[in-house]
N, CA, C and O atoms as a GROMACS GRO file, in nm:
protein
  372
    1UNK      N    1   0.082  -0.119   0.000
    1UNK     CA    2   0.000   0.000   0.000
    1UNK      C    3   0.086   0.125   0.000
    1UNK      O    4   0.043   0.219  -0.067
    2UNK      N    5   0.220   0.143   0.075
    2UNK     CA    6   0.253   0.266   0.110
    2UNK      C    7   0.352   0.318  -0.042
    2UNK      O    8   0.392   0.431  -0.073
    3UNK      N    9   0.370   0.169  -0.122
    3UNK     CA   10   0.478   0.152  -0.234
    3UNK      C   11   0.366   0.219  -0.336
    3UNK      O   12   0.412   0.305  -0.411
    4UNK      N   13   0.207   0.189  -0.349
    4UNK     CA   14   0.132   0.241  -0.435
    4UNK      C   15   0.137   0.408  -0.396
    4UNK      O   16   0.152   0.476  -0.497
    5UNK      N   17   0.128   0.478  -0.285
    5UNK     CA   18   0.129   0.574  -0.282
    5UNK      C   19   0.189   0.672  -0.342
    5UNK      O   20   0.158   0.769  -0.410
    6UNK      N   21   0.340   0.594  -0.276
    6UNK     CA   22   0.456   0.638  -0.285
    6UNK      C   23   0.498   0.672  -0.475
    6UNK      O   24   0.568   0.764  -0.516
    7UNK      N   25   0.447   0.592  -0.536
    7UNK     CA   26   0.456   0.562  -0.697
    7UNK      C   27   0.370   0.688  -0.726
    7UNK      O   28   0.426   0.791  -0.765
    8UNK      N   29   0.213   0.682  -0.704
    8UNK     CA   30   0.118   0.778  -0.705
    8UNK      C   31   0.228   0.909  -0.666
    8UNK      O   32   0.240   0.986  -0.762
    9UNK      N   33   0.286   0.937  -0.581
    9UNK     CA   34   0.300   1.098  -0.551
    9UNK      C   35   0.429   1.096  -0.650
    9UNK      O   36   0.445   1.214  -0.683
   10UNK      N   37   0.514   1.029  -0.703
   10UNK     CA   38   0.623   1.014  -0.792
   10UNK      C   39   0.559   1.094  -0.920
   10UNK      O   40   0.602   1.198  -0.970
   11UNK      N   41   0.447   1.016  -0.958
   11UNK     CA   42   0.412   1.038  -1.110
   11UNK      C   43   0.317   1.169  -1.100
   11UNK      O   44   0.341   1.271  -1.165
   12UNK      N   45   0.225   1.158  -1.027
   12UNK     CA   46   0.169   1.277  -1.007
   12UNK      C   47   0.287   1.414  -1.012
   12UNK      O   48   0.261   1.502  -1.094
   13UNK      N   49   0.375   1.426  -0.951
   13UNK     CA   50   0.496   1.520  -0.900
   13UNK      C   51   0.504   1.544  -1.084
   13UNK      O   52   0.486   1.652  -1.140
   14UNK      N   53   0.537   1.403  -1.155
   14UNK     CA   54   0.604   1.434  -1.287
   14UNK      C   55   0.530   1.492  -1.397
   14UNK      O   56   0.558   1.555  -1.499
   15UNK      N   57   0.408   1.440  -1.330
   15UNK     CA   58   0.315   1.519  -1.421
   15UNK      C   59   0.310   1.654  -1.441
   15UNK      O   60   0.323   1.714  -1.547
   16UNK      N   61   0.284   1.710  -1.300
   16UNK     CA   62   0.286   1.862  -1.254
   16UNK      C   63   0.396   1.946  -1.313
   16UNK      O   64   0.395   2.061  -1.359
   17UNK      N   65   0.504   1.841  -1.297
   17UNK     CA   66   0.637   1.942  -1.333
   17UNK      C   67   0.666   1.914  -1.531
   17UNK      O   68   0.745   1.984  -1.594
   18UNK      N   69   0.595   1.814  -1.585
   18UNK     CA   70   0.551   1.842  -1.690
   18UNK      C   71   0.512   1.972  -1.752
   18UNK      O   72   0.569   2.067  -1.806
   19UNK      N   73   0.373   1.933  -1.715
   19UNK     CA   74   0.272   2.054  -1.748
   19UNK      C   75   0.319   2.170  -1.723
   19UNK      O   76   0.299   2.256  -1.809
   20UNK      N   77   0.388   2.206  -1.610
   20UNK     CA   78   0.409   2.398  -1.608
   20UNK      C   79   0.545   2.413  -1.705
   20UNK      O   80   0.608   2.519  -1.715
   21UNK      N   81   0.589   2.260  -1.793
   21UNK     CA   82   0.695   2.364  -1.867
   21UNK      C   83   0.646   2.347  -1.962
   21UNK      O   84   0.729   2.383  -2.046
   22UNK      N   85   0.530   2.300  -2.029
   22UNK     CA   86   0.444   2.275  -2.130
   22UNK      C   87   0.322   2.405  -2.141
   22UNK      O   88   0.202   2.380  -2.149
   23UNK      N   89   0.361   2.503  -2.140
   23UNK     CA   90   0.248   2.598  -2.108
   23UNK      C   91   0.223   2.697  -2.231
   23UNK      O   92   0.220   2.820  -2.232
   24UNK      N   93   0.209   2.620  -2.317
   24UNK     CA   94   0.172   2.662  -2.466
   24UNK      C   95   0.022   2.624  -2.456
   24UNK      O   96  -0.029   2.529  -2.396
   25UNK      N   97  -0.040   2.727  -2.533
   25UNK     CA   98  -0.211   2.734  -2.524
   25UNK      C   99  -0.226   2.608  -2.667
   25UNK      O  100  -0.171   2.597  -2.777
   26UNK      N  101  -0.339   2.525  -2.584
   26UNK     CA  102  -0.354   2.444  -2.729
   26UNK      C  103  -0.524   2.459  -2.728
   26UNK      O  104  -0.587   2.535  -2.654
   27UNK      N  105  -0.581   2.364  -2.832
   27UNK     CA  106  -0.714   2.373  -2.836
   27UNK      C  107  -0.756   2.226  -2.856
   27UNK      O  108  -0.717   2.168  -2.958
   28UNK      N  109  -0.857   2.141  -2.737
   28UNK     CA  110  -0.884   2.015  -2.784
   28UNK      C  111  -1.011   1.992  -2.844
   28UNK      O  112  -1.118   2.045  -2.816
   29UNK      N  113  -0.984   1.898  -2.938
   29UNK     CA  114  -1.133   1.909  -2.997
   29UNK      C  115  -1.200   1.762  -3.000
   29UNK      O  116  -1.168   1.695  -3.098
   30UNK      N  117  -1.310   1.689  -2.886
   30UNK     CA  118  -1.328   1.565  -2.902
   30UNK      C  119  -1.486   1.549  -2.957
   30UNK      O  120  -1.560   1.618  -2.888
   31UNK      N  121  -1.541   1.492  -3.040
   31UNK     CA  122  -1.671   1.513  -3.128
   31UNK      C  123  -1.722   1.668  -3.148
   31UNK      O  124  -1.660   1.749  -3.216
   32UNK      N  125  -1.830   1.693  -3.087
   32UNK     CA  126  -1.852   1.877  -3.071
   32UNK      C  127  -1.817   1.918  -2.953
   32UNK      O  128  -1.905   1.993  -2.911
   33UNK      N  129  -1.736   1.907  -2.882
   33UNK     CA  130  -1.677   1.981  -2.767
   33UNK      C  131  -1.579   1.990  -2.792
   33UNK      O  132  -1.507   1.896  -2.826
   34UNK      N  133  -1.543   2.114  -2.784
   34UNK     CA  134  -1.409   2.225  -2.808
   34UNK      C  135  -1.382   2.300  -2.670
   34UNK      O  136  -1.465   2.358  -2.599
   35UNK      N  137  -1.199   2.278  -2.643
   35UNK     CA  138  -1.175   2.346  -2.535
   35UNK      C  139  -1.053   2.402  -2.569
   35UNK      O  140  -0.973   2.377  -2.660
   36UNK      N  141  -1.054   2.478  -2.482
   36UNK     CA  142  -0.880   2.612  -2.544
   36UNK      C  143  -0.851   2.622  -2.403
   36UNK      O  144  -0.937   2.641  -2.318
   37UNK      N  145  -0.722   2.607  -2.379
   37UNK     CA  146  -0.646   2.644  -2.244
   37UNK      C  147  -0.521   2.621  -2.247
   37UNK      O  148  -0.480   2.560  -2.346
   38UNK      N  149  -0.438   2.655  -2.159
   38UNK     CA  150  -0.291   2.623  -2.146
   38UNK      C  151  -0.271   2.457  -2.167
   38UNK      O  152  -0.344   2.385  -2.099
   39UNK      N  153  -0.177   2.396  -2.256
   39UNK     CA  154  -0.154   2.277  -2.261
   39UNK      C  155  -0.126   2.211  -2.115
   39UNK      O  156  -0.171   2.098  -2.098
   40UNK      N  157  -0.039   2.289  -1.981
   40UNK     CA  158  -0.056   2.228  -1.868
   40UNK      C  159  -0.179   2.200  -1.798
   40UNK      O  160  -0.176   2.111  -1.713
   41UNK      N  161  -0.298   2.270  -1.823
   41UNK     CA  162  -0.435   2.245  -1.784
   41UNK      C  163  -0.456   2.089  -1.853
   41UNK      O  164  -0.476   1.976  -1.807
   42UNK      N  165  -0.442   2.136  -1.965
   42UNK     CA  166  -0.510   1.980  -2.019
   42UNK      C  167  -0.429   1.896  -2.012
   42UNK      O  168  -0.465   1.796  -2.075
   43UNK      N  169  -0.322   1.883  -1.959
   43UNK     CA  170  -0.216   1.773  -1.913
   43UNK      C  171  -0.268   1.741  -1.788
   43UNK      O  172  -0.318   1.631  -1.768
   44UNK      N  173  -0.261   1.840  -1.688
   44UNK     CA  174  -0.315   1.817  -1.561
   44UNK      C  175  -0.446   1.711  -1.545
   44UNK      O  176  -0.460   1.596  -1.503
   45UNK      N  177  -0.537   1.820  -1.604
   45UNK     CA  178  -0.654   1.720  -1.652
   45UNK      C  179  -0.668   1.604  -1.684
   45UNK      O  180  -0.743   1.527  -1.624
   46UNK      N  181  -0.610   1.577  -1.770
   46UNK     CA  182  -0.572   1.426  -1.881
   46UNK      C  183  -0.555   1.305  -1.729
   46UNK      O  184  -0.627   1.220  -1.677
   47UNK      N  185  -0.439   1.354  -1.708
   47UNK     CA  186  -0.367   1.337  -1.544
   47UNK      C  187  -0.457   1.295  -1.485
   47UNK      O  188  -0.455   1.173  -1.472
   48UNK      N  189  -0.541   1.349  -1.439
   48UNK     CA  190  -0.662   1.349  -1.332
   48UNK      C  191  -0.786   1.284  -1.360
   48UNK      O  192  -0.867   1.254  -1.272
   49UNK      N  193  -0.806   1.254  -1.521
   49UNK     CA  194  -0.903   1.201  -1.531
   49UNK      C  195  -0.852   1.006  -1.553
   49UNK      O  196  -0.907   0.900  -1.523
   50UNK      N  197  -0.752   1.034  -1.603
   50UNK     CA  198  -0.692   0.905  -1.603
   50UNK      C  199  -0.653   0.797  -1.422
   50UNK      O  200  -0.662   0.675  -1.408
   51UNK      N  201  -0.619   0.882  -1.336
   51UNK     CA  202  -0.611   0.838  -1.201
   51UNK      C  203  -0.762   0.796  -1.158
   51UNK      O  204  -0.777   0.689  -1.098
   52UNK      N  205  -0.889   0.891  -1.191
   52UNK     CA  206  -0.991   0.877  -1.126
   52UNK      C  207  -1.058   0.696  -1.205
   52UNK      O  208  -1.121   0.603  -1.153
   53UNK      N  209  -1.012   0.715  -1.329
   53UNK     CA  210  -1.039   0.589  -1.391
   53UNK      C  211  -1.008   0.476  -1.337
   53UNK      O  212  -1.081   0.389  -1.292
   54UNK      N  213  -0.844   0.487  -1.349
   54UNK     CA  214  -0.835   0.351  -1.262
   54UNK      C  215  -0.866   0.311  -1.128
   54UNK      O  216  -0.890   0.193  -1.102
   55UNK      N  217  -0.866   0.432  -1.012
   55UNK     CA  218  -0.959   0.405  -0.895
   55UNK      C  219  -1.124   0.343  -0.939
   55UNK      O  220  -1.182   0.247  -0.888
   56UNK      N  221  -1.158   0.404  -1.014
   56UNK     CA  222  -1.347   0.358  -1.061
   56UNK      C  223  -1.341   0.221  -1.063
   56UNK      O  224  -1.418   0.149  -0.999
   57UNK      N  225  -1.230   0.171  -1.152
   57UNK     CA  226  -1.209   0.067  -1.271
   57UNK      C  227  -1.172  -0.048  -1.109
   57UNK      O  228  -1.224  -0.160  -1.103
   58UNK      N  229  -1.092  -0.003  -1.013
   58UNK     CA  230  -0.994  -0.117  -0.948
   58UNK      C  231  -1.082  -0.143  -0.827
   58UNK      O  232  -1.075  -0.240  -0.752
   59UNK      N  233  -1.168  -0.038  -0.817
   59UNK     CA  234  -1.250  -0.023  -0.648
   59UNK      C  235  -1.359  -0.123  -0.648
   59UNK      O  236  -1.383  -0.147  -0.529
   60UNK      N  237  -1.420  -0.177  -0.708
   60UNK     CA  238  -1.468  -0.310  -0.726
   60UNK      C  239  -1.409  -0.437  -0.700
   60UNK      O  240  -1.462  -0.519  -0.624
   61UNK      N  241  -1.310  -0.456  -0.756
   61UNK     CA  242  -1.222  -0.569  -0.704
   61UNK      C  243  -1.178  -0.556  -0.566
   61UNK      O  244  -1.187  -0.655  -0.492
   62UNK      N  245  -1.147  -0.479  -0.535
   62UNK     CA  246  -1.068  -0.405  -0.370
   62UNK      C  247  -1.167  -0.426  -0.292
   62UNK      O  248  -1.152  -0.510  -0.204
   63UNK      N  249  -1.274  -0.365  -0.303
   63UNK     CA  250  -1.390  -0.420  -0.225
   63UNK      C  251  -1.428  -0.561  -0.242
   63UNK      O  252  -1.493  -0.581  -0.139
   64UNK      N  253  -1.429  -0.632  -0.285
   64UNK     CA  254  -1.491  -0.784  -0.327
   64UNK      C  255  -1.336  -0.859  -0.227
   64UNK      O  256  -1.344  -0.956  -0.151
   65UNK      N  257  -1.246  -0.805  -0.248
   65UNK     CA  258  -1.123  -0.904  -0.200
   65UNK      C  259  -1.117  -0.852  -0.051
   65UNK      O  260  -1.075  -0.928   0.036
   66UNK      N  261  -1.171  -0.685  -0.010
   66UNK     CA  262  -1.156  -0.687   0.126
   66UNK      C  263  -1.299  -0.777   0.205
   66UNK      O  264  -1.298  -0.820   0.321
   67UNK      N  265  -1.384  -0.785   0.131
   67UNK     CA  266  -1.509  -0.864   0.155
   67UNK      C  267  -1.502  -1.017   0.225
   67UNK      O  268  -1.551  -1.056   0.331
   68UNK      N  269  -1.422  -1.088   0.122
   68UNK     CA  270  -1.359  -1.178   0.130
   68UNK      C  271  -1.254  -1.198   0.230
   68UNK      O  272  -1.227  -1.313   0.263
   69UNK      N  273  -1.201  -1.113   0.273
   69UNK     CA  274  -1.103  -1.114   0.352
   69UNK      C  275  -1.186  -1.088   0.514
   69UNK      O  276  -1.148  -1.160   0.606
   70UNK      N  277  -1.232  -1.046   0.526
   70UNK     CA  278  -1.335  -1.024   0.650
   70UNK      C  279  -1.464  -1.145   0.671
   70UNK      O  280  -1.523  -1.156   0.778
   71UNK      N  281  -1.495  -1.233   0.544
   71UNK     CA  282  -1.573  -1.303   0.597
   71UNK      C  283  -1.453  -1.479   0.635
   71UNK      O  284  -1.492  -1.587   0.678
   72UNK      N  285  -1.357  -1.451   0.609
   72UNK     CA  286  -1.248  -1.560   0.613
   72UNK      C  287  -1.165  -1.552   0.740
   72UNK      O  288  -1.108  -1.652   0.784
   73UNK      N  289  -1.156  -1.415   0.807
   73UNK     CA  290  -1.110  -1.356   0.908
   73UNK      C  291  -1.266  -1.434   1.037
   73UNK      O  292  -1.273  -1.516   1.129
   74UNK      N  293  -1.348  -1.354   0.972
   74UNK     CA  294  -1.463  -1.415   1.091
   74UNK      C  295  -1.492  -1.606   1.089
   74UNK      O  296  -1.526  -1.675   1.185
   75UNK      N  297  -1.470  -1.642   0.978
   75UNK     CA  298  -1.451  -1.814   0.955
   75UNK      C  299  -1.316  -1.899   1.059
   75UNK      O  300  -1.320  -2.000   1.128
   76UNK      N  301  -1.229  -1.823   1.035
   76UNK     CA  302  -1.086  -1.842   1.113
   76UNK      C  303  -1.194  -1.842   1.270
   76UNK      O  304  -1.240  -1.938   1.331
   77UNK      N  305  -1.205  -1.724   1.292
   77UNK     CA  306  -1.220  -1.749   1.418
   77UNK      C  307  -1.338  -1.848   1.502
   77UNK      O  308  -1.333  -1.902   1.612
   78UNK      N  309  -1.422  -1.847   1.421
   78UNK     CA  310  -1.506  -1.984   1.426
   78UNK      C  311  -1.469  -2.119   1.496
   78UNK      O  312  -1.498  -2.181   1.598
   79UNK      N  313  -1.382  -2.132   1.378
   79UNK     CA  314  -1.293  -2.233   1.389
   79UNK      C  315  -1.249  -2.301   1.512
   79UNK      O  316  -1.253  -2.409   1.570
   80UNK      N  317  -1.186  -2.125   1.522
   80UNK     CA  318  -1.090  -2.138   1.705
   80UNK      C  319  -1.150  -2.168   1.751
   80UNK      O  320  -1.122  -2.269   1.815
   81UNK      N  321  -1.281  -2.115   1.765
   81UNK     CA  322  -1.352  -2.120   1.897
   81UNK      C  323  -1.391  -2.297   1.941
   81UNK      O  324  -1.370  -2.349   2.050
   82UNK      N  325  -1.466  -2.377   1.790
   82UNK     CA  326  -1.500  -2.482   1.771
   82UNK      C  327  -1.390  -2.563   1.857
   82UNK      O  328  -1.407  -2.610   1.969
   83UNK      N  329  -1.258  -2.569   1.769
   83UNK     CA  330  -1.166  -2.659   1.775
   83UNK      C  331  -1.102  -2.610   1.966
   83UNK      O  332  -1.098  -2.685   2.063
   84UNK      N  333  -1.083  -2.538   1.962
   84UNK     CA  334  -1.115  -2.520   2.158
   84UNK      C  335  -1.219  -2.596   2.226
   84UNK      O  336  -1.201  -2.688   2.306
   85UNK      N  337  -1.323  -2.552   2.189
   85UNK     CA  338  -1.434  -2.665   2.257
   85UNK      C  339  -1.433  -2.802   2.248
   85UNK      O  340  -1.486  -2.876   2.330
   86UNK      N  341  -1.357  -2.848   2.123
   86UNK     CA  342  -1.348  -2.964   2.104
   86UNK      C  343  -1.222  -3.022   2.204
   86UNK      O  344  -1.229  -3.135   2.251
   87UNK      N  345  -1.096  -2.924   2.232
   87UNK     CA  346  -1.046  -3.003   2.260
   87UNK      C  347  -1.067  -2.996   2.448
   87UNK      O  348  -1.021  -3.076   2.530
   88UNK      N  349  -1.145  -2.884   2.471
   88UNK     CA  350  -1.173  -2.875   2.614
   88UNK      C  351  -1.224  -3.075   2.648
   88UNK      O  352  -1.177  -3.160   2.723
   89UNK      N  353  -1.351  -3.076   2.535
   89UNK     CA  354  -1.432  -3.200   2.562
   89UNK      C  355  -1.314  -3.322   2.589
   89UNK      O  356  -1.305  -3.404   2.680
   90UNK      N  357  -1.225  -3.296   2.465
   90UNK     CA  358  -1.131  -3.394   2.495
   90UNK      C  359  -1.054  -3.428   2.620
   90UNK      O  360  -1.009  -3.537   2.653
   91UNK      N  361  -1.049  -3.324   2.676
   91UNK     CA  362  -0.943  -3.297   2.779
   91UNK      C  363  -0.988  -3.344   2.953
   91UNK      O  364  -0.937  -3.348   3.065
   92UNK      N  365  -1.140  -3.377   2.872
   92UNK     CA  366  -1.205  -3.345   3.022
   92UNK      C  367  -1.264  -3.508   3.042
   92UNK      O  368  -1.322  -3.544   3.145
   93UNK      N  369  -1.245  -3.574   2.954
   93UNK     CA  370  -1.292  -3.695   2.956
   93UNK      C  371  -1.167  -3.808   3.042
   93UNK      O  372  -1.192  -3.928   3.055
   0.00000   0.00000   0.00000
């Protein structure tokens, strides 16, 4: 987790320091939407919409595996508890 961060504030950093030396005005044009701004805006942007993607895209799985991980955590302890009782019975005979 702290290595994903750590990567995240790397590239993010490179992005940023991209974009402000990229600061030529461009104009994007995707079907009928037209936008004009400093090329670091729409780098930034680009940037930002691409991060929010793969959070959208990965937060499904993350949830399903922490899901999994909490009902296997509460199974474990089940277990204990069972296999204790069992061996109390044993112990007492």
């Amino acid at each position: 987790m702290q290595l994903t961060v750590i990567a995240a504030i790397v590239i993010g950093t490179a992005g940023v320091i991209f974009a402000l030396q990229n600061d030529v005005a461009v104009t994007v044009v995707f079907f009928l939407w037209r936008f004009e701004g400093s090329l670091a805006l729409i780098l930034l942007l680009a940037l930002a919409l691409g991060a929010a993607t793969v959070v959208l895209v990965s937060a499904p799985a993350a949830l399903r595996l922490r899901w999994a991980l909490s009902r296997q955590r509460r199974e474990l302890e089940t277990l204990k508890r069972a296999y204790e009782n069992l061996q109390a019975r044993a112990g007492g005979r």
